[in-house]
FITORBA-754033 format. One record per residue: z, x, y of N, C-alpha, C in turn; residue number from 1; residue in one letter. Coordinates in steps of 0.2 Angstrom, whole numbers, plus 5000, padded with zeros to 4 digits. Layout:
REM FITORBA-754033
  n_c3  n_c1  n_c2  ca_c3  ca_c1  ca_c2  c_c3  c_c1  c_c2    k  r
     Z     X     Y      Z      X      Y     Z     X     Y  NUM  A
...
//
This chain:
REM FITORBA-754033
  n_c3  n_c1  n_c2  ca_c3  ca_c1  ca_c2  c_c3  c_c1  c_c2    k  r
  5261  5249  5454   5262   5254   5449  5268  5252  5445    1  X
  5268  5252  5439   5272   5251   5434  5277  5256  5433    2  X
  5284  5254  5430   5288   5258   5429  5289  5263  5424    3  X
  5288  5272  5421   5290   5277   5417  5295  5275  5414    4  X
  5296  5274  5409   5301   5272   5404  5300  5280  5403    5  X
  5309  5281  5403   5309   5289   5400  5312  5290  5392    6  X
  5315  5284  5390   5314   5284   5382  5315  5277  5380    7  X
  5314  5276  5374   5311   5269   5371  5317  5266  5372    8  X
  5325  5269  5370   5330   5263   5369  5329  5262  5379    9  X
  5328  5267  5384   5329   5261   5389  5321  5255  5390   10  X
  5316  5258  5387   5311   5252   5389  5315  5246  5385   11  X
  5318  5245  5378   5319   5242   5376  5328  5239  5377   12  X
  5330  5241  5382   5336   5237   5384  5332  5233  5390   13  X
  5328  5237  5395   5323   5232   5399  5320  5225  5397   14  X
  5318  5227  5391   5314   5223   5388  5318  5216  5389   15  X
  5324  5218  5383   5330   5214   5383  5332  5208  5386   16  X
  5332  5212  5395   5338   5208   5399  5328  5205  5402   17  X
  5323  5208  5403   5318   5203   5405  5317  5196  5402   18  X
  5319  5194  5395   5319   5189   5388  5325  5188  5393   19  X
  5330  5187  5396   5336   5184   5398  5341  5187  5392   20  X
  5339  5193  5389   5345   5192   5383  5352  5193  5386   21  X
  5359  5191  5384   5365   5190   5388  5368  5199  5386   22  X
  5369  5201  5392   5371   5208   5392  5379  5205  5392   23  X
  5384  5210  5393   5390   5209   5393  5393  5215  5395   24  X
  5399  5214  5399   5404   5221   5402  5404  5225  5396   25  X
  5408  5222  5390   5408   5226   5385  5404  5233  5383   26  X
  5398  5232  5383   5393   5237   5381  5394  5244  5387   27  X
  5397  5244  5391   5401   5249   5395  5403  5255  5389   28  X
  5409  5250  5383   5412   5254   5379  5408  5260  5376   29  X
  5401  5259  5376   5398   5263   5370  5392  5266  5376   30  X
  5395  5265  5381   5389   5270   5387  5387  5277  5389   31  X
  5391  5281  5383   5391   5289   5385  5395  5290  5392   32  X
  5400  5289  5394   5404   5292   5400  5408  5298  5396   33  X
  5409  5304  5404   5409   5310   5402  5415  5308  5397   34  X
  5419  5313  5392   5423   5313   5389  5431  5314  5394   35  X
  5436  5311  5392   5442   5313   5395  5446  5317  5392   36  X
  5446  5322  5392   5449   5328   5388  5457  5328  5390   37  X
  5461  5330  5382   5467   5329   5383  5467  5337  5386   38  X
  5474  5337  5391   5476   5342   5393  5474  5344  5399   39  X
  5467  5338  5402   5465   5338   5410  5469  5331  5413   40  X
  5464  5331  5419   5467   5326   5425  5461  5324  5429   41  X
  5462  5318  5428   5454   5313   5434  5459  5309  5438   42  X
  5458  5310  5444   5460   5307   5450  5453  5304  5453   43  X
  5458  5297  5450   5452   5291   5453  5455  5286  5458   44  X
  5451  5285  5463   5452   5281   5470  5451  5273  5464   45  X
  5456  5269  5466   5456   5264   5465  5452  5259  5470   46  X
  5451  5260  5476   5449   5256   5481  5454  5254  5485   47  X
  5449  5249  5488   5456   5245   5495  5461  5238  5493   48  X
  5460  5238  5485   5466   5234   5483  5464  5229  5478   49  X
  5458  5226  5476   5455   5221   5472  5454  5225  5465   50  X
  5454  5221  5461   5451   5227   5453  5446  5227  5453   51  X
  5442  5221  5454   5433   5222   5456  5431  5225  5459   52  X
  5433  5229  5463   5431   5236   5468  5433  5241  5466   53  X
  5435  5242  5459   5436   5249   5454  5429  5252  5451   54  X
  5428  5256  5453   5422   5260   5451  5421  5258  5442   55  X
  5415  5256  5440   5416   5259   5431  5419  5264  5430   56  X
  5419  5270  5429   5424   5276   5433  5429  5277  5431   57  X
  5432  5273  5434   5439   5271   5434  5441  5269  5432   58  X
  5436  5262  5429   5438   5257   5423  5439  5263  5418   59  X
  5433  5267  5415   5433   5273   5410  5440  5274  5408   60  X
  5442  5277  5415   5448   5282   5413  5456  5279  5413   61  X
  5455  5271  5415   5458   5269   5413  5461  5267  5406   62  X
  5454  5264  5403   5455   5266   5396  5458  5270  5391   63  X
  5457  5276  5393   5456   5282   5391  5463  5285  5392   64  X
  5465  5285  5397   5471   5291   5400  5479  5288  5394   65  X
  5480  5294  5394   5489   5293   5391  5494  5292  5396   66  X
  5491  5295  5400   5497   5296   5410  5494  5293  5416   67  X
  5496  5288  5416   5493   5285   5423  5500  5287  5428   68  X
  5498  5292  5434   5504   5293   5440  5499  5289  5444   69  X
  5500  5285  5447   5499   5279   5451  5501  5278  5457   70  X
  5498  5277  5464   5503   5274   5470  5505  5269  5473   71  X
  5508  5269  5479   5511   5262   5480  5504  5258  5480   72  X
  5499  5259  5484   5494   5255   5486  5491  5253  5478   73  X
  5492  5253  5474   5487   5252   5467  5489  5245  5466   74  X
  5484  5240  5466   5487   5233   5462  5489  5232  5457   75  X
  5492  5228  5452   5495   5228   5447  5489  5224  5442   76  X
  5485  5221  5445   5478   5220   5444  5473  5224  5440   77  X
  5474  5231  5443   5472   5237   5440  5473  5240  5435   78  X
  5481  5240  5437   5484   5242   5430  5485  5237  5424   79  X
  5483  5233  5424   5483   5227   5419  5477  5232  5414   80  X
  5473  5235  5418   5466   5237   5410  5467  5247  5408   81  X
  5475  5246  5409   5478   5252   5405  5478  5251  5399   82  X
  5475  5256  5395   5475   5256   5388  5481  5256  5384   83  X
  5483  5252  5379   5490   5250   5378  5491  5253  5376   84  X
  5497  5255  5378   5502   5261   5376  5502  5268  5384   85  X
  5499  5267  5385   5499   5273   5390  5505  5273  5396   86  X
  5507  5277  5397   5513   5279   5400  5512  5277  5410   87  X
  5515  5271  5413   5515   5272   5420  5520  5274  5424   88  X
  5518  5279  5426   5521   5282   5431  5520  5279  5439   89  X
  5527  5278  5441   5525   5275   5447  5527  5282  5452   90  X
  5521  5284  5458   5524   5290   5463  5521  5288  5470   91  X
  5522  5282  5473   5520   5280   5477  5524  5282  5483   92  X
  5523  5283  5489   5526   5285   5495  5525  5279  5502   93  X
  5531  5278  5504   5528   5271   5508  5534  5274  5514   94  X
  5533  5274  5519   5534   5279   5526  5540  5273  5527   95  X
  5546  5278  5527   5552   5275   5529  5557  5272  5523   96  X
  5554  5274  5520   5557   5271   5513  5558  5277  5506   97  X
  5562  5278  5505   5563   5281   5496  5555  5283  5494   98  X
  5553  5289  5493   5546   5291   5491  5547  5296  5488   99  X
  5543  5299  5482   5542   5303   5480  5540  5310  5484  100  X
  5541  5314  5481   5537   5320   5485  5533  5322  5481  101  X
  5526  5325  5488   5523   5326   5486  5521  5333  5482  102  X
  5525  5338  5481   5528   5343   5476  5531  5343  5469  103  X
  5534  5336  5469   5535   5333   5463  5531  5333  5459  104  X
  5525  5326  5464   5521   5326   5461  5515  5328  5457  105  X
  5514  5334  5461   5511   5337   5460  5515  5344  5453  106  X
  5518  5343  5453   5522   5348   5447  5522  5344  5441  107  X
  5524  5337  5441   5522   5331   5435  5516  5333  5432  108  X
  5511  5332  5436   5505   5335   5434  5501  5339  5431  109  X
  5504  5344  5434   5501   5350   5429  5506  5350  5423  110  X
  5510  5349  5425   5517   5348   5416  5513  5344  5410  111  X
  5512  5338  5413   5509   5332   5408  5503  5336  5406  112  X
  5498  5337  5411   5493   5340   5408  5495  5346  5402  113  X
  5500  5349  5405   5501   5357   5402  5503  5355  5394  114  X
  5504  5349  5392   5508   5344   5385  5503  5342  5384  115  X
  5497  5344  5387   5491   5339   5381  5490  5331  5382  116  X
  5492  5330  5388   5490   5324   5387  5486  5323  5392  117  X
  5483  5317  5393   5476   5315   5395  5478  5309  5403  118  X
  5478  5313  5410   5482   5313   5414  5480  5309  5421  119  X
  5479  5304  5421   5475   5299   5426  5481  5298  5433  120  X
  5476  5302  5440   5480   5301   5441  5476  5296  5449  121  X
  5480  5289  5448   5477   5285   5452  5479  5283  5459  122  X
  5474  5285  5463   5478   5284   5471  5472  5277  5474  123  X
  5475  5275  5479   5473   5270   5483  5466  5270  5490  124  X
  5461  5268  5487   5455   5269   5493  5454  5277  5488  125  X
  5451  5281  5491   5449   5288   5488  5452  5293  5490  126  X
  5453  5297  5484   5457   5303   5485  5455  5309  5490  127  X
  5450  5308  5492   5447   5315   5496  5450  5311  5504  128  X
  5451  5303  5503   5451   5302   5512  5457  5302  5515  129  X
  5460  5306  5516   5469   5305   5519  5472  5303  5512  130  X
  5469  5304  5506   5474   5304   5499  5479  5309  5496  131  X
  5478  5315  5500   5479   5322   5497  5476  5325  5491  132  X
  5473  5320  5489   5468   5322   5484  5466  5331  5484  133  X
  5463  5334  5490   5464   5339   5490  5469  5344  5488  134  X
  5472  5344  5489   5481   5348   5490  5480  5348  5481  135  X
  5480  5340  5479   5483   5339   5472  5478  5346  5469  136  X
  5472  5343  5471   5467   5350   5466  5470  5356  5466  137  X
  5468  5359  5472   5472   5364   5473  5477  5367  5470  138  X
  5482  5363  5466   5488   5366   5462  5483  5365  5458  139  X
  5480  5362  5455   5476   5359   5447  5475  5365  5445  140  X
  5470  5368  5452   5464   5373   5452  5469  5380  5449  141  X
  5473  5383  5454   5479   5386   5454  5484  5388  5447  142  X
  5485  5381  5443   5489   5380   5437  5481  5382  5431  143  X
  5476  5383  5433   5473   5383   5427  5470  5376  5424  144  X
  5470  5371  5425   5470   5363   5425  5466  5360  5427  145  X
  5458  5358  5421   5455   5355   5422  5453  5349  5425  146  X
  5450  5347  5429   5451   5342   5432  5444  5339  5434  147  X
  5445  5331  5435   5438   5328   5440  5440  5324  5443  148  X
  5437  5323  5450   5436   5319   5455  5431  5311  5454  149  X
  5435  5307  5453   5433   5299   5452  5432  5294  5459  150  X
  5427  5297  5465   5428   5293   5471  5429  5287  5471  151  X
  5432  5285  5476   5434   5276   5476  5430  5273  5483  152  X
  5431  5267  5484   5430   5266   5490  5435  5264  5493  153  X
  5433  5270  5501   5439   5271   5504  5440  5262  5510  154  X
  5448  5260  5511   5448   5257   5513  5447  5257  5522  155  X
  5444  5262  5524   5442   5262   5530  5434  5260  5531  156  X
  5432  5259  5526   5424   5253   5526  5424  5248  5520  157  X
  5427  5251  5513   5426   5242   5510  5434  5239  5512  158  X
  5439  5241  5515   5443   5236   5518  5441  5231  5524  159  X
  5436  5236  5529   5433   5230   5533  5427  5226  5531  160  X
  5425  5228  5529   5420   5224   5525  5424  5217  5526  161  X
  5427  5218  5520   5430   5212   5518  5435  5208  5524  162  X
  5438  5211  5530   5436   5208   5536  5433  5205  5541  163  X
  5426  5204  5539   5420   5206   5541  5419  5208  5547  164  X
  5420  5218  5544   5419   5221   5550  5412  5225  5547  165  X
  5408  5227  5550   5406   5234   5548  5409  5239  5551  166  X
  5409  5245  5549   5410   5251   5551  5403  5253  5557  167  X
  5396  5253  5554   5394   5255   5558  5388  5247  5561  168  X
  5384  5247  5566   5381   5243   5565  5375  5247  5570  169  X
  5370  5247  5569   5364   5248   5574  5365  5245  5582  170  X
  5366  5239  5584   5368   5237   5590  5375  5239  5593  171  X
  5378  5242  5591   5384   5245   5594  5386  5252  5591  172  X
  5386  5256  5586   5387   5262   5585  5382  5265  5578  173  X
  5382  5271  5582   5379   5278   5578  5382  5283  5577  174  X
  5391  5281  5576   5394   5285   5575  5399  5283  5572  175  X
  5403  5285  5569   5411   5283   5568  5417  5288  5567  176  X
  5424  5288  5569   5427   5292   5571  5434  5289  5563  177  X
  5434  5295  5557   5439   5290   5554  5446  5296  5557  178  X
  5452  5295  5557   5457   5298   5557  5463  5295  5556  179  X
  5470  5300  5556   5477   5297   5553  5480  5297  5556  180  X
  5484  5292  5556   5489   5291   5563  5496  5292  5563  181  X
  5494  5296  5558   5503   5303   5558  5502  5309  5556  182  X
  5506  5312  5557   5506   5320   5554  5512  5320  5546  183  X
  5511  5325  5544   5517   5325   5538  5524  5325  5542  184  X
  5524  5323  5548   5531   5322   5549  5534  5314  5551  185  X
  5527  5312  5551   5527   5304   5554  5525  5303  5561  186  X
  5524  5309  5565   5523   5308   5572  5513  5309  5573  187  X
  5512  5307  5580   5508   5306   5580  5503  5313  5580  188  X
  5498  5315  5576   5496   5322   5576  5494  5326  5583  189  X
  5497  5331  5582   5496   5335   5588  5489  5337  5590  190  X
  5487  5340  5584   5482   5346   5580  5473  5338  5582  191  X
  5475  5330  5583   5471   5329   5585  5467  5330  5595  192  X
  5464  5330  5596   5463   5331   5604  5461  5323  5606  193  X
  5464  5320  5608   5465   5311   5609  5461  5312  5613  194  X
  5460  5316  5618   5457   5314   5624  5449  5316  5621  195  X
  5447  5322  5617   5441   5320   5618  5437  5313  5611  196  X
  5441  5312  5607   5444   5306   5604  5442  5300  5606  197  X
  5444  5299  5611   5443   5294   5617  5437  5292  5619  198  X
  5432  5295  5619   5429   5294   5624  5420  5298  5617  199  X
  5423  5298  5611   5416   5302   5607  5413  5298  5603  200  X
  5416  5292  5600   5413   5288   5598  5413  5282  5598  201  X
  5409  5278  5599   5411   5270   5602  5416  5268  5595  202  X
  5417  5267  5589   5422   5265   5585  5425  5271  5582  203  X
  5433  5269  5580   5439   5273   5578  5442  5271  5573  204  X
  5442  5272  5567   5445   5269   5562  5452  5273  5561  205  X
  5457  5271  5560   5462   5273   5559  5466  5269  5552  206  X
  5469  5276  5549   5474   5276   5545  5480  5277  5545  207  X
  5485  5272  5543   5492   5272   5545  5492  5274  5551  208  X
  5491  5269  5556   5494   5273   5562  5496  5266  5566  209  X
  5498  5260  5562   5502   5256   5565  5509  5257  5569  210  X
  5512  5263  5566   5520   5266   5568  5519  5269  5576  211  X
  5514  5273  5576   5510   5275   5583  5508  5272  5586  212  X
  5505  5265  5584   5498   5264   5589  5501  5264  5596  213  X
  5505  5263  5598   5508   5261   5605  5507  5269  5609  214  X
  5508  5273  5605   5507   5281   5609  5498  5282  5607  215  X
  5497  5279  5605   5487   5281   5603  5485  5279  5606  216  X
  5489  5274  5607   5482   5268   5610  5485  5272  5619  217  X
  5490  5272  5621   5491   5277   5627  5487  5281  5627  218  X
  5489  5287  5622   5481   5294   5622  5474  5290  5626  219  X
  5473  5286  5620   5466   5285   5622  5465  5281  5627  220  X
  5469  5276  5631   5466   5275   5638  5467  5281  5641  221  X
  5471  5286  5642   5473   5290   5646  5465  5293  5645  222  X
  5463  5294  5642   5459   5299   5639  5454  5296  5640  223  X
  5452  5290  5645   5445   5287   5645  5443  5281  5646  224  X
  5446  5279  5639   5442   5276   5633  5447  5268  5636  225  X
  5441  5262  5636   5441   5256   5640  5447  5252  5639  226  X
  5453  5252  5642   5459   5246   5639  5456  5238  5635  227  X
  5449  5237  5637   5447   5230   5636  5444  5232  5628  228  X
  5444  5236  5627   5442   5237   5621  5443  5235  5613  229  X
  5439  5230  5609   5442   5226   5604  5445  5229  5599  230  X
  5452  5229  5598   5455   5231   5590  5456  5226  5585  231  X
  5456  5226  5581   5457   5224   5574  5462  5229  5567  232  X
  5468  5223  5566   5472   5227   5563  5474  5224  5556  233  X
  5470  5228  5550   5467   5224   5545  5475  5226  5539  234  X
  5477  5221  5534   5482   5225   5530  5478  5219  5525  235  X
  5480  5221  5519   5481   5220   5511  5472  5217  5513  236  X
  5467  5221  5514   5460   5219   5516  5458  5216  5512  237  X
  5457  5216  5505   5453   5213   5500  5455  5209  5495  238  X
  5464  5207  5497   5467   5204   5492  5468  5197  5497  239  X
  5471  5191  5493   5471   5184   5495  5476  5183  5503  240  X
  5480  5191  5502   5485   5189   5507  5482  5194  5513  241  X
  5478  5195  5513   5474   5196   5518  5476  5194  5526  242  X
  5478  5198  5530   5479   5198   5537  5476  5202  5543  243  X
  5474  5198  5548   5471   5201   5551  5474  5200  5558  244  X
  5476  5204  5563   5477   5203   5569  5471  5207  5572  245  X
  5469  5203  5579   5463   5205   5584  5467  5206  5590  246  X
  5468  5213  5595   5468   5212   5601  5463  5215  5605  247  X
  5466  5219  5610   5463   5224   5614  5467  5231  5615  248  X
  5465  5234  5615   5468   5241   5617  5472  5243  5621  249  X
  5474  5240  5628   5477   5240   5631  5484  5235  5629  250  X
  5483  5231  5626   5489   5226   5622  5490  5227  5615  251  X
  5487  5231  5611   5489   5231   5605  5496  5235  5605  252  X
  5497  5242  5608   5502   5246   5609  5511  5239  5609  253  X
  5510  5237  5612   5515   5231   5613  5516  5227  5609  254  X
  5511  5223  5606   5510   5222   5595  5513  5226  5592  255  X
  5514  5232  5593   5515   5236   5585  5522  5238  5589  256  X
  5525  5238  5593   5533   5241   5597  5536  5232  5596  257  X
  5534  5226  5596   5535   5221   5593  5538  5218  5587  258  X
  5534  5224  5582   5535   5222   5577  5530  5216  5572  259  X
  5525  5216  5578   5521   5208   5575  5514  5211  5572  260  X
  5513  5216  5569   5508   5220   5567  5509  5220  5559  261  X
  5505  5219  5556   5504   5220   5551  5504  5227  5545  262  X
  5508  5228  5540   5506   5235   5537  5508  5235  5528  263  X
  5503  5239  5526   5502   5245   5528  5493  5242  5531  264  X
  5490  5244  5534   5485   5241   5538  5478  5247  5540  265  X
  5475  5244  5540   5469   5250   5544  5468  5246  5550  266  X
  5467  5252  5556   5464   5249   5562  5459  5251  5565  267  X
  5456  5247  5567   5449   5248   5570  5449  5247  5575  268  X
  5443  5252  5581   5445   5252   5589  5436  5251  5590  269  X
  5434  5247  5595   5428   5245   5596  5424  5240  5595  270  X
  5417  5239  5597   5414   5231   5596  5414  5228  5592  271  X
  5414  5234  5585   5411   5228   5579  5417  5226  5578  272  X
  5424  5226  5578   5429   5222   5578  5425  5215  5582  273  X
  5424  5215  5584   5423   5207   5586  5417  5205  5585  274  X
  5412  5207  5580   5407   5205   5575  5412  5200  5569  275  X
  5418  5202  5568   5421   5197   5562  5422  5188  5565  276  X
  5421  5186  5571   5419   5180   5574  5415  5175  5568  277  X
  5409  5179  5567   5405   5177   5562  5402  5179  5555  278  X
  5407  5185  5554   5406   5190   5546  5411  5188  5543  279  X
  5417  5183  5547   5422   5185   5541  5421  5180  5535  280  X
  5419  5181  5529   5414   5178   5524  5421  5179  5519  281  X
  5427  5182  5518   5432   5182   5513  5436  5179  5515  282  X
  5436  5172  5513   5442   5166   5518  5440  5160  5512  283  X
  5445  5154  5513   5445   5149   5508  5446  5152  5501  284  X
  5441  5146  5496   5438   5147   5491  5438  5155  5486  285  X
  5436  5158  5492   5433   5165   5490  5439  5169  5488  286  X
  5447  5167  5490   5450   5172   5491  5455  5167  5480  287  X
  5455  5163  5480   5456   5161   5475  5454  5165  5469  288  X
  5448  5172  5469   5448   5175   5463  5452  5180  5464  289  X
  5454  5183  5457   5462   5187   5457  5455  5195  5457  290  X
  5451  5193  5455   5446   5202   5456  5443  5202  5463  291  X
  5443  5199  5468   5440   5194   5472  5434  5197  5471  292  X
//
């Protein structure tokens, strides 16, 4: 069965690239992407750290936007395809150190917006997953303040990727558990139940939870779940300086009160951590490109 062409110009870009004709990124420019209206706000997930892992999307509104409020995790990478002149605002938050609050932030926001200008606001991996992204809406919604959601990928599957983990794998799970390894005060969250935690899915992805792990990884043996169990604690995942520590569950807690841990990092608890033996394909050569 042959393919429906639903209008001429696309049988005729088909036609195009079938002749080898040379397409080019460029042609993006004149794609129809929705409008960026002055006076709103797109909060777009940047990814797990590489600029090639920016959605088009993103690319879009980075063009576009007059206000890029930006976080620590964003690479400079990224922001290199800000459109000249546009205003960077840095509001990155890094645990333990001088940070923005998130009320500020959020106030910046609606202001800039409220002044007509065209308000990008970029966070790291995707706004909906432990980015506060919802919160931000929330006031957006609240102030009257247009707004749209630019998903990213979240660094709790393309940061292992680029580990060679998967998140899920058919021979070891059909499930996966993601969670944070703080509460808004820094300790380990109450509001989670470790113990059934423990024991409900064969893999656990964790965010930020290197400061804790040594009390989690406790919860969760306490709570069932195998001390021989493989960990993997992944930081700056998809960029050159890429670091990975591998232990066990039962040892990792000792790692991170060490100090010999990696951050800001994702960790991963279960088997497909020891599938990177033979996946990990981002090494040498490969790490030499700056988009990788």
């Amino acid at each position: 069965m042959g393919l429906t062409m639903s209008s001429g110009k696309a049988a005729s870009r088909l036609a195009g690239l079938a002749l080898g004709e040379d397409r080019r990124f460029a042609d993006l420019d004149g794609a129809g992407f929705p409008d960026f209206a002055p006076g709103s706000v797109w909060l777009v997930g940047a990814g797990p750290g590489a600029p090639g892992l920016l959605t088009v999307m993103g690319y879009h509104a980075l063009c576009q936007a007059d206000v890029i409020v930006y976080d620590a995790l964003v690479s400079s990478g990224i922001l290199q395809w800000a459109r000249p002149g546009a205003e960077l605002v840095y509001a990155g938050k890094r645990g333990g150190k001088p940070s923005a609050k998130q009320i500020d932030i959020t106030v910046r926001l609606v202001a800039l917006a409220r002044d007509g200008k065209r308000v990008l606001r970029l966070k790291g991996g995707d706004p909906f997953i432990f980015g506060r992204g919802g919160e931000e809406c929330q006031a957006l919604a609240a102030a009257g303040v247009p707004y749209r959601i630019v998903p990213g990928i979240s660094s709790g599957v393309g940061g292992l990727a680029y580990a060679g983990i998967p998140a899920t794998h058919r021979e070891t799970n059909h499930s996966v558990i993601f969670l944070t390894g703080h509460d808004s005060s820094g300790a380990v969250p109450a509001s989670v139940d470790w113990a059934a935690v423990a024991t409900a899915s064969p893999v656990i992805v964790m965010y930020m939870a290197v400061k804790n792990l040594a009390e989690i990884a406790a919860k969760l043996v306490a709570g069932g779940r195998n001390g021989a169990d493989p960990v993997a604690v992944v930081a700056n995942a998809s960029l050159p300086e890429q670091e990975v520590v591998e232990s066990r569950l039962d040892a990792v807690g000792a790692l991170a009160d060490a100090g010999q841990l990696p951050t800001p990092a994702i960790v991963v608890i279960g088997k497909v951590a020891d599938m990177r033996e033979t996946l990990d394909w981002y090494r040498d050569q490969l790490r030499a490109n700056p988009l990788a």
